[in-house]
Steps between C-alpha positions, in 0.01 A plus 500: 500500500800332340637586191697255306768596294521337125732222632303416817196466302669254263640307752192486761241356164755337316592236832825631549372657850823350625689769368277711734615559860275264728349765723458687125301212374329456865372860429348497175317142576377605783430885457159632671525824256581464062784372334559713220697525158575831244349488206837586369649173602270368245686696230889393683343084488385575131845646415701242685321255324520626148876525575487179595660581861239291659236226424157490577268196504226617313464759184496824692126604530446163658809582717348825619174366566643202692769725700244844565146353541529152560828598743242715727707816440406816441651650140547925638493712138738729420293789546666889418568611833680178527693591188569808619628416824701292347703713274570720787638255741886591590720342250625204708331226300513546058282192412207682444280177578613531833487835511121446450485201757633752757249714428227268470590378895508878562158550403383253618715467850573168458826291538654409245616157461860554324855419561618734259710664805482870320145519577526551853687783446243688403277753757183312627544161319429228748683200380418156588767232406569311808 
């Protein structure tokens, strides 16, 4: 499985794949196992767009519906043991979105499309960004 981080998902639905590393992009079109996103990137997109740090094309439950279901990928819940893995991750990473993305891949052992570079720091987190 792939994960995609918040940004990765915006850019992949939002046609701005270019922003995507090729062989990236090449992986999630063409990916024989699911393509998943955190339910808690649905909560960073709502954010970002209340703050007006980004702009979606549709009213946000459209968005989510177009960029989840329509998108083919597979929205992973944040579940407790999830939540709890993630508040005892080493401190490396504060953002505790990511903290729950790492967590999520964890789970889940799947790589997680990012190029937040602090990520790979941490113990068992495959990162895919190339």
């Amino acid at each position: 499985m792939i994960l995609l981080d918040t940004h990765a998902w915006l850019w992949w639905t939002q046609g701005e794949a270019g922003e995507l590393p090729t062989t990236l992009r090449d992986a999630i079109a063409g990916s024989s196992e699911p393509v998943g996103v955190a339910s808690v990137s649905c909560l960073e997109v709502a954010w970002l767009a209340k703050r007006r740090r980004i702009e979606l094309p549709l009213p946000i439950d459209d968005f989510f519906t177009k960029a989840i279901d329509q998108g083919g990928l597979v929205l992973l819940p944040l579940t407790p043991r999830i939540a709890a893995r993630s508040a005892f991750l080493p401190d490396i990473h504060r953002d505790p979105i990511d903290r729950v993305l790492i967590a999520t891949a964890l789970e889940y052992d799947a790589e997680l499309a990012t190029r937040d570079e602090l990520i790979g720091r941490y113990p068992g987190v495959r990162v895919r960004w190339r």
